[in-house]
C-alpha positions as CSV (number, residue, x, y, z in Angstrom):
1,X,0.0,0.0,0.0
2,X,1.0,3.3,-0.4
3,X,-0.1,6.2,1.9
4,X,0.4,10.2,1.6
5,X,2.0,10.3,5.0
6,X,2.7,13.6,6.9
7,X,6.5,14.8,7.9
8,X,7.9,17.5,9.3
9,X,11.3,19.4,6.1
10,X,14.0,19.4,8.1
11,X,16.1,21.3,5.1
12,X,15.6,22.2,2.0
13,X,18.3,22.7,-1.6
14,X,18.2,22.5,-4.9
15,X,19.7,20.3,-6.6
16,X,19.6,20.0,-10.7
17,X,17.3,22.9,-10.5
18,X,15.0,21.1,-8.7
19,X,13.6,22.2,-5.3
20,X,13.9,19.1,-2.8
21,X,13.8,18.9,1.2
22,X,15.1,16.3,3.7
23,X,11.7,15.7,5.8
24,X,11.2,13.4,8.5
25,X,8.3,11.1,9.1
26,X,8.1,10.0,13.0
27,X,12.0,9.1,12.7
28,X,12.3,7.8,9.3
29,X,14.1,10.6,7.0
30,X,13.7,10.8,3.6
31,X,14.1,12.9,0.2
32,X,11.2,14.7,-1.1
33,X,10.3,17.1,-4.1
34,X,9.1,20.5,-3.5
35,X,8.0,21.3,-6.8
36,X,4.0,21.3,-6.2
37,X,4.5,23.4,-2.5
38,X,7.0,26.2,-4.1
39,X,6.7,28.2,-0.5
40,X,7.0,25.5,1.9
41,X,9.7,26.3,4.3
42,X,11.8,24.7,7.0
43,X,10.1,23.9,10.1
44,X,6.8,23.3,8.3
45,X,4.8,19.5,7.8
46,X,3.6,18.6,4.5
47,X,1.7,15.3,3.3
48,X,3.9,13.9,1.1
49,X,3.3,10.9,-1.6
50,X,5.5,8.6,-3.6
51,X,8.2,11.4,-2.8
52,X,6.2,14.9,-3.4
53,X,5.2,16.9,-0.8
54,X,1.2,17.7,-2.3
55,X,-0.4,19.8,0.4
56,X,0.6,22.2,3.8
57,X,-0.3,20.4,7.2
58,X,-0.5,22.2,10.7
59,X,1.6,20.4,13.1
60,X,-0.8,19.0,15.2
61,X,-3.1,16.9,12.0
62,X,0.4,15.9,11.6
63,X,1.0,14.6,15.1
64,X,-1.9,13.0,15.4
65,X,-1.6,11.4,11.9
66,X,1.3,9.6,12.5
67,X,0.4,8.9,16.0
68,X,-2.7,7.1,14.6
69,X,-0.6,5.4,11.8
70,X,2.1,4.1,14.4
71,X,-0.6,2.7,16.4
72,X,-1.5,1.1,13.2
73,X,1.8,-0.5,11.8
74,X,1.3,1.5,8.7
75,X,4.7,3.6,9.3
76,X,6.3,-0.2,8.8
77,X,4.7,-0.8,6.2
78,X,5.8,2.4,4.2
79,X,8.7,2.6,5.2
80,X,10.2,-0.6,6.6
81,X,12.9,-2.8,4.7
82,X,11.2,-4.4,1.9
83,X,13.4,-7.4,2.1
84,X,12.6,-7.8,6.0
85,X,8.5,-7.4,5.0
86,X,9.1,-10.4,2.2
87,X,10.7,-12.5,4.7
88,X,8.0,-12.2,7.1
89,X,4.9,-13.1,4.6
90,X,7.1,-16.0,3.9
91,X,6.9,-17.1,7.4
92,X,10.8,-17.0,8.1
93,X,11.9,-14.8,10.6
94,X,14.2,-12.4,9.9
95,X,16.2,-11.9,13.2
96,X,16.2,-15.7,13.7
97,X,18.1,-15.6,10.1
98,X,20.3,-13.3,10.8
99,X,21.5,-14.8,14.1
100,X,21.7,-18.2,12.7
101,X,24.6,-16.4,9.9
Protein backbone atom coordinates (compact mmCIF):
# COMPACT_ATOMS: atom_id res chain seq x y z
CA UNK A 1 0.00 0.00 0.00
CA UNK A 2 0.95 3.33 -0.39
CA UNK A 3 -0.10 6.23 1.92
CA UNK A 4 0.41 10.16 1.64
CA UNK A 5 1.98 10.35 4.99
CA UNK A 6 2.68 13.63 6.88
CA UNK A 7 6.50 14.78 7.87
CA UNK A 8 7.92 17.51 9.27
CA UNK A 9 11.30 19.43 6.11
CA UNK A 10 13.96 19.38 8.11
CA UNK A 11 16.07 21.34 5.12
CA UNK A 12 15.56 22.25 1.97
CA UNK A 13 18.33 22.70 -1.58
CA UNK A 14 18.17 22.53 -4.95
CA UNK A 15 19.68 20.28 -6.65
CA UNK A 16 19.65 20.03 -10.70
CA UNK A 17 17.27 22.89 -10.54
CA UNK A 18 15.01 21.12 -8.72
CA UNK A 19 13.59 22.24 -5.30
CA UNK A 20 13.91 19.13 -2.84
CA UNK A 21 13.75 18.92 1.22
CA UNK A 22 15.06 16.33 3.66
CA UNK A 23 11.66 15.72 5.76
CA UNK A 24 11.18 13.42 8.55
CA UNK A 25 8.31 11.13 9.12
CA UNK A 26 8.13 10.05 13.04
CA UNK A 27 12.03 9.08 12.66
CA UNK A 28 12.27 7.80 9.27
CA UNK A 29 14.09 10.58 7.04
CA UNK A 30 13.67 10.80 3.62
CA UNK A 31 14.13 12.89 0.19
CA UNK A 32 11.21 14.69 -1.15
CA UNK A 33 10.30 17.06 -4.08
CA UNK A 34 9.11 20.47 -3.54
CA UNK A 35 7.95 21.31 -6.81
CA UNK A 36 3.98 21.28 -6.15
CA UNK A 37 4.54 23.36 -2.48
CA UNK A 38 7.03 26.24 -4.14
CA UNK A 39 6.70 28.16 -0.52
CA UNK A 40 6.96 25.53 1.95
CA UNK A 41 9.72 26.31 4.29
CA UNK A 42 11.79 24.68 7.00
CA UNK A 43 10.14 23.91 10.12
CA UNK A 44 6.76 23.25 8.26
CA UNK A 45 4.77 19.53 7.84
CA UNK A 46 3.63 18.64 4.48
CA UNK A 47 1.74 15.30 3.27
CA UNK A 48 3.93 13.93 1.13
CA UNK A 49 3.27 10.94 -1.56
CA UNK A 50 5.50 8.61 -3.57
CA UNK A 51 8.20 11.43 -2.82
CA UNK A 52 6.21 14.89 -3.44
CA UNK A 53 5.19 16.93 -0.83
CA UNK A 54 1.23 17.72 -2.31
CA UNK A 55 -0.41 19.77 0.44
CA UNK A 56 0.56 22.16 3.80
CA UNK A 57 -0.27 20.38 7.16
CA UNK A 58 -0.50 22.16 10.65
CA UNK A 59 1.63 20.44 13.06
CA UNK A 60 -0.80 19.02 15.16
CA UNK A 61 -3.12 16.93 12.04
CA UNK A 62 0.41 15.92 11.62
CA UNK A 63 1.02 14.57 15.11
CA UNK A 64 -1.85 12.96 15.42
CA UNK A 65 -1.59 11.42 11.86
CA UNK A 66 1.25 9.63 12.47
CA UNK A 67 0.42 8.87 16.00
CA UNK A 68 -2.69 7.06 14.55
CA UNK A 69 -0.64 5.41 11.78
CA UNK A 70 2.06 4.08 14.37
CA UNK A 71 -0.62 2.70 16.38
CA UNK A 72 -1.50 1.14 13.24
CA UNK A 73 1.82 -0.46 11.77
CA UNK A 74 1.32 1.54 8.67
CA UNK A 75 4.72 3.57 9.29
CA UNK A 76 6.33 -0.20 8.81
CA UNK A 77 4.67 -0.81 6.15
CA UNK A 78 5.77 2.41 4.22
CA UNK A 79 8.70 2.56 5.24
CA UNK A 80 10.23 -0.63 6.62
CA UNK A 81 12.88 -2.81 4.71
CA UNK A 82 11.17 -4.37 1.89
CA UNK A 83 13.37 -7.37 2.15
CA UNK A 84 12.59 -7.77 6.04
CA UNK A 85 8.46 -7.40 5.05
CA UNK A 86 9.10 -10.44 2.20
CA UNK A 87 10.75 -12.52 4.68
CA UNK A 88 8.03 -12.23 7.07
CA UNK A 89 4.91 -13.10 4.55
CA UNK A 90 7.11 -15.98 3.94
CA UNK A 91 6.90 -17.14 7.36
CA UNK A 92 10.84 -17.03 8.07
CA UNK A 93 11.94 -14.83 10.65
CA UNK A 94 14.21 -12.43 9.93
CA UNK A 95 16.18 -11.86 13.17
CA UNK A 96 16.25 -15.70 13.68
CA UNK A 97 18.14 -15.55 10.15
CA UNK A 98 20.29 -13.34 10.79
CA UNK A 99 21.54 -14.83 14.10
CA UNK A 100 21.75 -18.24 12.68
CA UNK A 101 24.65 -16.42 9.86
Amino acid sequence: MCLAVPGKVLDIEERDGTRMATVDFGGVVKEVCLEYLPDLQVGEYAIVHVGFALQRLDEESARQTLELFAELGMLQEEFGDPWETAAVEAGVDPVEEVRNQ
